[in-house]
C-alpha positions as CSV (number, residue, x, y, z in Angstrom):
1,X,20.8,-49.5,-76.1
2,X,24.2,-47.6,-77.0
3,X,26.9,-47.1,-75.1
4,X,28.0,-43.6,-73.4
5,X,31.6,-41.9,-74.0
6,X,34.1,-43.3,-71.4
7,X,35.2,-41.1,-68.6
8,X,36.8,-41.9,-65.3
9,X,35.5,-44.6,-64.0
10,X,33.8,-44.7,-60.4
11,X,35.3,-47.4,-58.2
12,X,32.8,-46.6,-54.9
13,X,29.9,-48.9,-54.3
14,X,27.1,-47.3,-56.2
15,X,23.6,-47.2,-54.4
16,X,21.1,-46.0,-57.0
17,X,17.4,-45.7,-54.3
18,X,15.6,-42.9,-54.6
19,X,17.5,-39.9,-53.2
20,X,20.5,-40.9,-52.4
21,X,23.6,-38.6,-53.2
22,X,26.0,-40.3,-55.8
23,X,30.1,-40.6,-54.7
24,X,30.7,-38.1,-57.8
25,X,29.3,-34.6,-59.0
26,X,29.0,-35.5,-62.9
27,X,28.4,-38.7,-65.1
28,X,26.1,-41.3,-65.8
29,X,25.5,-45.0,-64.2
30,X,25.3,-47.5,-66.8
31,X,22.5,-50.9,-65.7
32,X,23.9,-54.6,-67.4
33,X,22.2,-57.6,-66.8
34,X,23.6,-60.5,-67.2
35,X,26.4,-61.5,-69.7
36,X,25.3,-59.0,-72.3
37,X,27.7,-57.1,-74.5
38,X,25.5,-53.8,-74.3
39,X,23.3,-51.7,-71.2
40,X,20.1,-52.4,-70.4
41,X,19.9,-48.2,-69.5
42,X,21.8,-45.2,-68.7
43,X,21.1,-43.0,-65.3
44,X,22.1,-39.2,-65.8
45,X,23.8,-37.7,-62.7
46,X,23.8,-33.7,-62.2
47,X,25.8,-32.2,-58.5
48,X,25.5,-35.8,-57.0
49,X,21.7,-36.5,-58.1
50,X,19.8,-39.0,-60.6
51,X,18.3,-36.6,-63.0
52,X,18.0,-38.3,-66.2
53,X,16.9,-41.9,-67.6
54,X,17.6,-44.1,-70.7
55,X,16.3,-47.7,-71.1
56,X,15.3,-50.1,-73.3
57,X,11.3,-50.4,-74.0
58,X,9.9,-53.7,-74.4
59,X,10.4,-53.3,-78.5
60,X,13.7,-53.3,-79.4
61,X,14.0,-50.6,-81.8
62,X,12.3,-47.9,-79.3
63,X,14.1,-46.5,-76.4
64,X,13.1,-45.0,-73.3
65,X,13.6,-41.8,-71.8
66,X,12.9,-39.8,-68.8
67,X,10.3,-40.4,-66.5
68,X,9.0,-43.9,-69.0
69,X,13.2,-45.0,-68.6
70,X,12.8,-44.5,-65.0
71,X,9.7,-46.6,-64.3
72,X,11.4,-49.3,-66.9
73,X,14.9,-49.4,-65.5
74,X,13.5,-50.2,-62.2
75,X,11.2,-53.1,-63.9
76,X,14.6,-54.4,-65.3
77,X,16.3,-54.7,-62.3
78,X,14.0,-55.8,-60.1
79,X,14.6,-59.0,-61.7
80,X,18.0,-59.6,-60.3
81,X,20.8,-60.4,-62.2
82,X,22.4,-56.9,-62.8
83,X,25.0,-54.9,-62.0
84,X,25.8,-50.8,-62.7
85,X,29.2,-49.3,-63.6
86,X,29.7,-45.3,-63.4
87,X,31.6,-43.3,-65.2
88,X,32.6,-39.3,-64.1
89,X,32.5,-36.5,-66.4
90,X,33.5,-32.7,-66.4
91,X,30.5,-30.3,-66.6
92,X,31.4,-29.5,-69.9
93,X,31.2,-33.4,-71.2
94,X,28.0,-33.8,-69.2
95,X,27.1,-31.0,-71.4
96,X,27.9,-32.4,-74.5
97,X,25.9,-35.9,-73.6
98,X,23.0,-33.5,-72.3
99,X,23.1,-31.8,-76.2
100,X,22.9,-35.0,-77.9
101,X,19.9,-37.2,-75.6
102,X,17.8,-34.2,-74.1
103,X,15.2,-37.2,-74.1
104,X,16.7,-38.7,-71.4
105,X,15.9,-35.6,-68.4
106,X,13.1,-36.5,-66.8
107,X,12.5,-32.3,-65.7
108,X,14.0,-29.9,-68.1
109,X,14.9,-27.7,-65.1
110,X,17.8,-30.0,-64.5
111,X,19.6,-29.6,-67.8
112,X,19.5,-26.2,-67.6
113,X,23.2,-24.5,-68.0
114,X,24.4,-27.6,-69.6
115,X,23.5,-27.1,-73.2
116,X,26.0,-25.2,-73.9
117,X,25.7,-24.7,-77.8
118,X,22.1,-23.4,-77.2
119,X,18.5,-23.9,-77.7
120,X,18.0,-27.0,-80.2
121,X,15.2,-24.7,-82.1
122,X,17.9,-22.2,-83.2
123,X,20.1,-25.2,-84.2
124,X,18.0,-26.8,-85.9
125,X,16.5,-23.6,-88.2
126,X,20.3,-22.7,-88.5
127,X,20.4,-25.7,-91.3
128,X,18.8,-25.7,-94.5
129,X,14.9,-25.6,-94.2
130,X,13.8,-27.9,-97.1
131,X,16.1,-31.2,-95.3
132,X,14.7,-30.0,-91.9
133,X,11.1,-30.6,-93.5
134,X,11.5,-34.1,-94.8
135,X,13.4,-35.0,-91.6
136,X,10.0,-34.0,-89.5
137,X,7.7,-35.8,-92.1
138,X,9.3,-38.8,-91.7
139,X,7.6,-39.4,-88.2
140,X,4.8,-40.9,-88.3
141,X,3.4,-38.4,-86.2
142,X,3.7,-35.6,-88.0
143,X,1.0,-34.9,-91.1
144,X,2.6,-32.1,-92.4
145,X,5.3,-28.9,-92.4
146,X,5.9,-25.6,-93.8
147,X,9.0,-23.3,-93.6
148,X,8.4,-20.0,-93.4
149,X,10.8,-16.2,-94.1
150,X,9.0,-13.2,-93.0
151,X,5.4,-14.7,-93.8
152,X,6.6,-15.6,-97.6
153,X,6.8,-19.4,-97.8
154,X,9.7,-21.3,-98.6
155,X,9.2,-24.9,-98.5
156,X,6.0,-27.7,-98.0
157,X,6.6,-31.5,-97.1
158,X,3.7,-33.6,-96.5
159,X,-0.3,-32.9,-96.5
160,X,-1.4,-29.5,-95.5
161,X,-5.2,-28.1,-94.2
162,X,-5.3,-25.6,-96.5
163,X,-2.8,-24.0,-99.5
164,X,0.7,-23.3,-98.5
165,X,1.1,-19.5,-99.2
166,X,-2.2,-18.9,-97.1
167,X,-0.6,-20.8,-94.2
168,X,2.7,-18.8,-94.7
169,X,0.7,-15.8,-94.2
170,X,-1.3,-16.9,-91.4
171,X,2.3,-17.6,-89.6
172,X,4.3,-14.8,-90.0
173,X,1.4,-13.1,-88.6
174,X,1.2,-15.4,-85.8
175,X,4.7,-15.0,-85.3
176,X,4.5,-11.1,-84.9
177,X,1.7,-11.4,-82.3
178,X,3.7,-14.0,-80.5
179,X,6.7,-11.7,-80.2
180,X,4.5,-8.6,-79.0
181,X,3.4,-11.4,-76.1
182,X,6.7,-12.8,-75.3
183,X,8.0,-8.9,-75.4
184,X,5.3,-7.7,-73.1
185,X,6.3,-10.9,-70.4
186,X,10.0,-10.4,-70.4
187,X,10.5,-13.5,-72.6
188,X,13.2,-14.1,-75.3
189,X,11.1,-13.7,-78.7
190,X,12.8,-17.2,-80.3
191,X,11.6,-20.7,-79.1
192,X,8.6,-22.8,-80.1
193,X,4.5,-23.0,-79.2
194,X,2.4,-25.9,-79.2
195,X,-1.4,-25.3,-79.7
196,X,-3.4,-28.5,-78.5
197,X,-6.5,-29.3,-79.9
198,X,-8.8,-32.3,-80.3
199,X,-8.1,-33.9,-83.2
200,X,-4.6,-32.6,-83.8
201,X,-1.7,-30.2,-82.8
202,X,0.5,-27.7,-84.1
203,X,4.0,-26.7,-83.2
204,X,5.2,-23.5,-84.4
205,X,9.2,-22.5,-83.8
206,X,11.1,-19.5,-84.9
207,X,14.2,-18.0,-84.5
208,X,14.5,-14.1,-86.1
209,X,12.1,-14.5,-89.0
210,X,12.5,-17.7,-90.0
211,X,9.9,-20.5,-88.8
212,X,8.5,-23.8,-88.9
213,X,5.0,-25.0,-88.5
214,X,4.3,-28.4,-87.8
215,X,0.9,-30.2,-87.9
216,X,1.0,-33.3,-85.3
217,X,-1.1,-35.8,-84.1
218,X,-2.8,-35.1,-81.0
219,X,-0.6,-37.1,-79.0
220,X,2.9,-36.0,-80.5
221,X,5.7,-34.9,-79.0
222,X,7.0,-32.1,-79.6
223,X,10.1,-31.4,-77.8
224,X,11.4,-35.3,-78.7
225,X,10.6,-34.1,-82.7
226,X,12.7,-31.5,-82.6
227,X,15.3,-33.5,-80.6
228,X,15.4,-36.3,-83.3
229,X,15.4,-33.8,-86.2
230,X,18.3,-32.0,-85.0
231,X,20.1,-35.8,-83.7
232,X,19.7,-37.1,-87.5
233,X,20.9,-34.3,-89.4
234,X,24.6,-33.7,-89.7
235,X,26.4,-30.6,-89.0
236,X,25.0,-27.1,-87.3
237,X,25.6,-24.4,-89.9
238,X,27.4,-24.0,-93.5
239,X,31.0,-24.2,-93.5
240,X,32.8,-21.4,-94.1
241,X,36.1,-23.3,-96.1
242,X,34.9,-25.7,-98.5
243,X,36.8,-28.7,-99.9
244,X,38.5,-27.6,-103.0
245,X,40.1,-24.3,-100.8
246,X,43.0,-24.9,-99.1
247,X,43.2,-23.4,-95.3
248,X,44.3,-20.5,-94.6
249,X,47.8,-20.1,-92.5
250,X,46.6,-18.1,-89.8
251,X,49.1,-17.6,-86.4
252,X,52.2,-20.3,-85.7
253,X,51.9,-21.4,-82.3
254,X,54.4,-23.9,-81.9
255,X,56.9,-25.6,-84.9
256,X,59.4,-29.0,-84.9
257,X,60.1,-31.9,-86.5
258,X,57.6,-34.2,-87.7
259,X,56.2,-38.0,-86.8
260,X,53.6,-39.7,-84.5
261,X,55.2,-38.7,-81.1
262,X,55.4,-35.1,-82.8
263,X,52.0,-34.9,-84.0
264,X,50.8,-36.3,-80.3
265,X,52.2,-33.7,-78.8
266,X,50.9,-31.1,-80.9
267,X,47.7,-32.5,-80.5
268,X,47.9,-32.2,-76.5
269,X,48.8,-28.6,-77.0
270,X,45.8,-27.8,-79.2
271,X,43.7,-29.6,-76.6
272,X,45.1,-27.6,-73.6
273,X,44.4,-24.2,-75.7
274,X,41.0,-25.2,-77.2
275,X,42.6,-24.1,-81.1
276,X,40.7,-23.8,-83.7
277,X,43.3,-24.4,-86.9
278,X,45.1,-27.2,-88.0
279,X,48.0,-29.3,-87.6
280,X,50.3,-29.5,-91.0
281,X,52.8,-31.5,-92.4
282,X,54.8,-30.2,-94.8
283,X,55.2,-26.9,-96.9
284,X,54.7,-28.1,-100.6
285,X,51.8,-28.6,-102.3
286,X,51.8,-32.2,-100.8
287,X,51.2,-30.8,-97.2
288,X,48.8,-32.4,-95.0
289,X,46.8,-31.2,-92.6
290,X,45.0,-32.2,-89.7
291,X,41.8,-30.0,-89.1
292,X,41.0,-28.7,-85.2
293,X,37.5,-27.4,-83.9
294,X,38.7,-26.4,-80.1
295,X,41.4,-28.6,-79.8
296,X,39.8,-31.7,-81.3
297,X,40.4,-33.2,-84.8
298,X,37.5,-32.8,-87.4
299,X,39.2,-33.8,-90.5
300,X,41.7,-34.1,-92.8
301,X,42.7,-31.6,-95.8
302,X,45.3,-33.5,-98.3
303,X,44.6,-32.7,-101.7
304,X,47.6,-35.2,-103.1
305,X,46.4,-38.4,-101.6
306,X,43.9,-40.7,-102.7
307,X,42.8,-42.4,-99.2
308,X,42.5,-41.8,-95.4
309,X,46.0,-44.1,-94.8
310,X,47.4,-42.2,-97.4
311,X,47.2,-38.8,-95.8
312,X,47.7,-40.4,-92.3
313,X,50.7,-41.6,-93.7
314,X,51.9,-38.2,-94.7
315,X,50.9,-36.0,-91.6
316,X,53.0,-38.6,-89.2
317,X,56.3,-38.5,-92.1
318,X,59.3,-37.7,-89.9
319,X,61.1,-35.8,-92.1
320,X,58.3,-33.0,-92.5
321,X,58.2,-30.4,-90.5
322,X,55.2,-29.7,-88.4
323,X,53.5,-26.7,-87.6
324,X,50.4,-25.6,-85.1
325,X,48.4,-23.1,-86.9
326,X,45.3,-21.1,-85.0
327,X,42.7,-19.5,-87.2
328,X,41.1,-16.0,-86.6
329,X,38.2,-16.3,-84.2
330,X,34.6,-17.2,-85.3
331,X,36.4,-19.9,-87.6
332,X,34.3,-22.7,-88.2
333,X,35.6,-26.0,-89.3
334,X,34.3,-29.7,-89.9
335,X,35.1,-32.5,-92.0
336,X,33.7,-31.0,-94.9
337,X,36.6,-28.6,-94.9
338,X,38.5,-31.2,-95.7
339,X,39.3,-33.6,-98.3
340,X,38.9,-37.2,-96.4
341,X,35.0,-37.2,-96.5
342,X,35.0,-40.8,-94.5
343,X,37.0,-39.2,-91.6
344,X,35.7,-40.4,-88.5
345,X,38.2,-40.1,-85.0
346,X,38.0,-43.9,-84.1
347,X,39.3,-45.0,-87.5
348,X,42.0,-42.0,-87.2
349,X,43.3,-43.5,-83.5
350,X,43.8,-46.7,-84.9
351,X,45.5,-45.5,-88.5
352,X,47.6,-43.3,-86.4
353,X,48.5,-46.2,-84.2
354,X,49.1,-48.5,-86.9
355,X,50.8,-47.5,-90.0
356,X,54.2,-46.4,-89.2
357,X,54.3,-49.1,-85.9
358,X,54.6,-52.5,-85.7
359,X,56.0,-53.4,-81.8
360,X,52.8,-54.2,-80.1
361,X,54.5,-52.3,-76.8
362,X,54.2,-49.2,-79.2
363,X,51.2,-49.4,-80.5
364,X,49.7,-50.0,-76.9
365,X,51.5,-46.6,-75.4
366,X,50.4,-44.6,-78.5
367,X,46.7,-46.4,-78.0
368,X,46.5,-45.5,-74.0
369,X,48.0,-41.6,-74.9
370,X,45.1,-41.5,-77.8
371,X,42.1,-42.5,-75.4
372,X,43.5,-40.1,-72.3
373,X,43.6,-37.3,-74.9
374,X,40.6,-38.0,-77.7
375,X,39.0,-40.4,-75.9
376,X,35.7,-39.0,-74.9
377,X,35.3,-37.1,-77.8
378,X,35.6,-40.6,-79.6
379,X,32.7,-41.8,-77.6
380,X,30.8,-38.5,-78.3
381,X,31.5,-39.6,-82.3
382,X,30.0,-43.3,-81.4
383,X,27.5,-41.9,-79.3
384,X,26.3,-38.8,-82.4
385,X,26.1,-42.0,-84.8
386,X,24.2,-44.3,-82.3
387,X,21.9,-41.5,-81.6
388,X,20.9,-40.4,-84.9
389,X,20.1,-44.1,-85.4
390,X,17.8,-44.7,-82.4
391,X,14.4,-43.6,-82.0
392,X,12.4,-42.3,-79.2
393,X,8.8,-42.6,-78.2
394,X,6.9,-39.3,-80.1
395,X,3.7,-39.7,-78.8
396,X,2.2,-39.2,-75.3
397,X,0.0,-41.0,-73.3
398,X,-2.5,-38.1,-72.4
399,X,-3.7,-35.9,-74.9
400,X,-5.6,-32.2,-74.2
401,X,-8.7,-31.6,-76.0
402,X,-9.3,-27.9,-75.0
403,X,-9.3,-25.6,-71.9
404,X,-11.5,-27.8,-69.6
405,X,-9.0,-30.5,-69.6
406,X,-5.9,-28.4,-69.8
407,X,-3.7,-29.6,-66.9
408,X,-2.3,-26.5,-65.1
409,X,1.7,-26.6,-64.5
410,X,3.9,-24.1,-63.0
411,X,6.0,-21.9,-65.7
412,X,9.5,-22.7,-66.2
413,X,10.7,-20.3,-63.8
414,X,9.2,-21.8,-61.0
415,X,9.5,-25.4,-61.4
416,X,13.5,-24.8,-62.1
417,X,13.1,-23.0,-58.6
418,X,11.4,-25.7,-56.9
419,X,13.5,-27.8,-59.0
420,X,16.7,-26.2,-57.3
421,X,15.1,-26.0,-53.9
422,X,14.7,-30.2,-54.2
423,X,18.2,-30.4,-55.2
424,X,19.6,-28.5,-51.9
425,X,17.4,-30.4,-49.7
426,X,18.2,-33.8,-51.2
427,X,21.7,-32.8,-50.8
428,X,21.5,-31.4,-47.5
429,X,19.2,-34.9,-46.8
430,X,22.6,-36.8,-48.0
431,X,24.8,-34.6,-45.7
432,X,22.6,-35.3,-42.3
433,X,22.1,-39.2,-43.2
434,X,26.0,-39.4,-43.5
435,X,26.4,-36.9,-40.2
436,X,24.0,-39.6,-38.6
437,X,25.9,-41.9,-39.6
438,X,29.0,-40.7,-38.5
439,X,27.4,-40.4,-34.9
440,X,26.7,-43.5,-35.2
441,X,29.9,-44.7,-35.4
442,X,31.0,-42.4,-32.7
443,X,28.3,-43.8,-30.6
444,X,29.2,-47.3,-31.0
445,X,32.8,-46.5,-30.6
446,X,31.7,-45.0,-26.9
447,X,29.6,-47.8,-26.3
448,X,32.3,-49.8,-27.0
449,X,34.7,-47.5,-24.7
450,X,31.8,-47.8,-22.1
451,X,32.4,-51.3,-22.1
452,X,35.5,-52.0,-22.2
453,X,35.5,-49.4,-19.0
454,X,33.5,-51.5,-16.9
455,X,35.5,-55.1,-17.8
456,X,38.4,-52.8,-16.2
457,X,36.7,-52.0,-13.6
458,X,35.0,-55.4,-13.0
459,X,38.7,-56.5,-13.2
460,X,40.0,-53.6,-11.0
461,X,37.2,-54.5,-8.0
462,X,38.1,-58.2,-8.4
463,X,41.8,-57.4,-8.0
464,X,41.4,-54.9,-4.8
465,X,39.2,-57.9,-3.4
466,X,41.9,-60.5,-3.8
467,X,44.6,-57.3,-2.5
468,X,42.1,-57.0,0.4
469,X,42.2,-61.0,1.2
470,X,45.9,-61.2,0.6
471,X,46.0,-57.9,3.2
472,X,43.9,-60.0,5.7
473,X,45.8,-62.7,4.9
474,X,49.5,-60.8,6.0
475,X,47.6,-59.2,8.9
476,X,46.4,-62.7,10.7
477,X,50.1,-63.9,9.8
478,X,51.2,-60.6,11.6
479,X,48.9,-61.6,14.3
480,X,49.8,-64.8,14.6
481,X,53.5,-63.6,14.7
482,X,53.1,-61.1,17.3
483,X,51.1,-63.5,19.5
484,X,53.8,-66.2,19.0
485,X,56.9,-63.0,19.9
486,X,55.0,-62.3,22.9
487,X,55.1,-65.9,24.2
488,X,58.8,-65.8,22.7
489,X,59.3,-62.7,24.8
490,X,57.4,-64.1,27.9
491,X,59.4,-67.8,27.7
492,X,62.9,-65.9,26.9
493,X,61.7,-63.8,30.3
494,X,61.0,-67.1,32.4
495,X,64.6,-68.2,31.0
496,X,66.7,-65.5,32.4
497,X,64.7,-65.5,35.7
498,X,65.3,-68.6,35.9
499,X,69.1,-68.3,34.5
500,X,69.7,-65.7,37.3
501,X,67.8,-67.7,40.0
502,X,70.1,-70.2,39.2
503,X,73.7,-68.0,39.0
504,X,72.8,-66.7,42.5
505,X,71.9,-70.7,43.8
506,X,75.9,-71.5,42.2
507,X,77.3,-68.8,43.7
508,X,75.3,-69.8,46.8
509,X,76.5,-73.1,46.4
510,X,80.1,-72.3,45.0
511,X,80.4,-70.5,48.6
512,X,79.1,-73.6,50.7
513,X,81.4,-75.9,49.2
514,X,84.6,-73.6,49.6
515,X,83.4,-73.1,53.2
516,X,82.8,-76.5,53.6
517,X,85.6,-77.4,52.1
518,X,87.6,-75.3,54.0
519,X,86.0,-76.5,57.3
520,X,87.1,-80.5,55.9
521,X,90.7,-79.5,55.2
522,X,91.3,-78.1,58.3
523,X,89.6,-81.1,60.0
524,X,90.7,-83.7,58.0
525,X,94.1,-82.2,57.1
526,X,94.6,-84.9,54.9
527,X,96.3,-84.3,51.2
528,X,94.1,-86.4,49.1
529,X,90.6,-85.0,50.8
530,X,91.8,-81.9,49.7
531,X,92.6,-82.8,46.4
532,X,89.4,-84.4,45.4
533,X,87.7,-81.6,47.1
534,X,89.4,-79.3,44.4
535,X,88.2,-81.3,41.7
536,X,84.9,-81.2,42.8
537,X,85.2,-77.2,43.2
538,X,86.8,-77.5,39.5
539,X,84.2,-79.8,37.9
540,X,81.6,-76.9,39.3
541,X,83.3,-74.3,38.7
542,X,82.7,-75.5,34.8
543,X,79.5,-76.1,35.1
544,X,78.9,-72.8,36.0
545,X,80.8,-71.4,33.5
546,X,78.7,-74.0,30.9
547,X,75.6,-72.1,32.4
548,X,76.8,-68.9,32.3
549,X,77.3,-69.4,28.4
550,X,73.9,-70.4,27.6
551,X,72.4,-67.4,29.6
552,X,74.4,-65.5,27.4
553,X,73.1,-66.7,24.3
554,X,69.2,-66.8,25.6
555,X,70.1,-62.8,26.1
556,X,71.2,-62.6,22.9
557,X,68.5,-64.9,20.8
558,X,66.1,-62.5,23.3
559,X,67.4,-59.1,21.9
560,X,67.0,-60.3,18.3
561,X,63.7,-61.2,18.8
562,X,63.3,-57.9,20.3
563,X,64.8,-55.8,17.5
564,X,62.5,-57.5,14.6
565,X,59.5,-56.5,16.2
């Protein structure tokens, strides 16, 4: 299996089940297995979707494509051991992969819009008839082929039913009733027919007046024929500059000084702009220059040197100046307008790298500015070469012997409507499994709020309980408190009754002794008497001021209490 042209590579997680919308619009998914050095098979992505195959076939030197690659690729790695690697394209190089492996769609509805350079029937009769022919014979599954201008016959290869001018005839005839058909349902008069029958088919294609008619085996097909003819032989049309001219000046975009760096910079230009012209080095006769087609480089034209590294040498020569020429419009160039016939664009990267640089830091920016700017179209080069080289199945497994077994199919038009509607749905399919999915994850993010909400209020109810007992708590305390100031209250009460009981029984007392005692002095009339009797009265008289103190301070301990509660 070959390799595709490098794009951007995809760094998502790539999920290739039935159905399921790819991370990226355009580009293909590559299958390895193992430690090998090359695919096991290619997938073709179109707007997201898996609609193309390549893989390997149990012989080597077969491929695989379509609907055979699918069923394969999926034999392959349901044996473990592999791994896929994508790659995204622009429409335009999906296009240009889509030109060169048409085998590999497994509906032709979905490379529709992507070949951009046309129908491969009116490429392929745009090149000269007689190598067409001996490029078709070479299958094994064809018997033989005429071409055909205006019913007069041009060429024969390989074994015909009957004499060639007879089948000429028969053609153009068949081609003027096949135009009043296509006419009469609104279809374009250029294409090709197959006629089925049981022994044998025929496949009859035509653009203008120029045809082909092909005698097949029964089980041939014919849309991969025409596919591997046009893959194997080089270039579209006949050039319109040939070798020995030398190309025409045309319009100066841009001019400067000359070198690598210079001619990079060109280059990006012509890119950007799509020119068709050249880049030269140079004004003498020695000039070199590098041919465009749209931007990219096709081939060299340096009459004075003898080699590829030669003229490389002389279009990156910093003391030439450079120019960017663009050619009139309908310009067509290839390497054939040239003079370096071996010119290929991987050998020019690496001559353009390497002969006027010798710091590997250089050569490694000049390598990484080659691939972002030639890069694909390098791989397209590889990928041309690989292609031309490979072979395809040509045969079917289920042949039609006449009307009876004539499997009815829906025209073109329809299936690429049915075809389009599958494509919507699959993607709307992708968009509701990824909204679903996205619920999902705001579902489990509220269950998880949900959650988390009743551990708070599990927590919240468990701390109002212990708030609750503490409040209990403080309230018996208060109790308790209240209960213990009222017997406070109701002892500090019995205190100062009895405190007063006892002030009025002193001053009761106080009065008895000094009317006593003045009842004694007068009896007795004696000093001493008297003066013990004063010291008695003295000795009392501080007592009762001793208890008149701690009244005082029960009063006062008994308003305290008081004002606390």
């Amino acid at each position: 299996m070959f390799d595709l042209p490098k794009g951007i590579t995809v760094e998502q997680e790539i999920d290739v089940k039935e159905g399921v919308i790819q991370p990226f619009d355009y580009g293909v998914i590559s299958t390895w297995v193992g430690k090998r050095k090359t695919p096991a098979g290619h997938r073709i992505v179109r707007a997201g979707r898996i609609v193309g195959y390549l893989a390997e076939s149990e012989k080597a030197s077969i491929l695989l494509g379509g609907a055979e690659a699918k069923v394969r690729l999926q034999e392959i790695e349901s044996a473990g051991m592999c791994r896929y690697e994508a790659e995204s394209y622009s429409l335009a190089g999906l296009g240009a992969i889509a030109e060169v492996i048409p085998e590999a769609f497994e509906h032709p509805a979905d490379a529709q819009g992507l070949l951009v350079r046309g129908d491969s029937v009116e490429r392929l009769l745009s090149r000269d008839l007689s190598v067409v022919l001996a490029k078709l014979v070479e299958s094994v599954a064809v018997r033989g082929a005429i071409a055909v201008d205006s019913g007069m016959l041009i060429d024969v290869a390989g074994e015909l039913p009957m004499p060639g001018e007879e089948l000429a005839k028969q053609v153009g005839e068949t081609i003027v009733g096949r135009e009043k058909i296509a006419r009469g349902l609104g279809f374009d008069d250029s294409g090709h027919w197959t006629l089925h029958t049981g022994d044998g088919a025929l496949l009859l294609a035509h653009t203008g007046e120029i045809a082909i008619a092909v005698w097949t085996e029964a089980n041939a097909n014919h849309a991969r024929l025409i596919s591997a003819a046009v893959a194997a032989l080089e270039g579209e049309i006949v050039e319109t500059v040939g070798t020995s001219e030398p190309l025409p000046e045309g319009f100066i975009l841009r001019e400067g000084k000359g070198g690598a760096d210079a001619v990079l910079s060109m280059l990006s230009d012509a890119l950007e702009e799509e020119v068709t012209g050249h880049i030269q080095a140079g004004k003498s006769s020695k000039a070199v220059s590098l041919i465009l087609s749209k931007g990219v480089p096709v081939g060299i034209y340096a009459p004075s040197a003898e080699s590829f590294e030669e003229a490389v040498l002389g279009l990156t020569e910093a003391k030439r100046v450079l120019r960017l020429h663009r050619l009139p419009a309908g310009t067509i160039l290839s390497k054939e307008s040239g003079t370096v016939l071996d010119f290929t664009l991987s050998y020019f990267k690496d001559l353009l790298v390497t002969v006027r640089t010798r710091s590997d830091s250089r050569r490694a920016n000049l390598t990484h500015r080659l691939n972002t700017l030639i890069g694909f179209e390098i791989g397209m080069e590889n990928l041309r070469i690989a292609r031309a080289k490979a072979k395809f199945s040509e045969t079917t497994d289920i042949v039609t012997k006449g009307l009876e077994e004539v499997e009815l199919a829906p025209v073109p038009g329809i299936d690429a409507g049915l075809r389009r509607r599958l494509e919507a749905a699959e993607i709307r399919i992708d968009e509701l499994e990824k909204e679903k999915v996205h619920l999902s994850s705001k579902l489990s993010e509220s269950e998880t709020s949900r959650k988390a909400a009743e551990v708070k209020t599990r927590e919240a109810v468990e701390t109002r309980n212990i708030q609750m007992e503490s409040v209990e708590t403080i309230n018996s305390e208060i109790n308790s408190m209240q209960v213990q100031l009222a017997e406070a209250r109701n002892r500090t009460e019995e205190a100062e009754s009895r405190s007063e009981k006892l002030v009025r029984r002193v001053n009761e007392l106080e009065h008895q002794v000094s009317v006593r005692a003045t009842e004694l002095a007068k009896a007795l009339g004696e000093t001493e008497s008297s003066e013990k009797l004063r010291a008695t009265i003295e000795e009392m008289s501080l007592r009762e001021a001793g208890l008149n103190a701690e009244l005082t301070d029960a009063s006062d301990k008994l308003a305290k209490i008081r004002q606390q509660t």
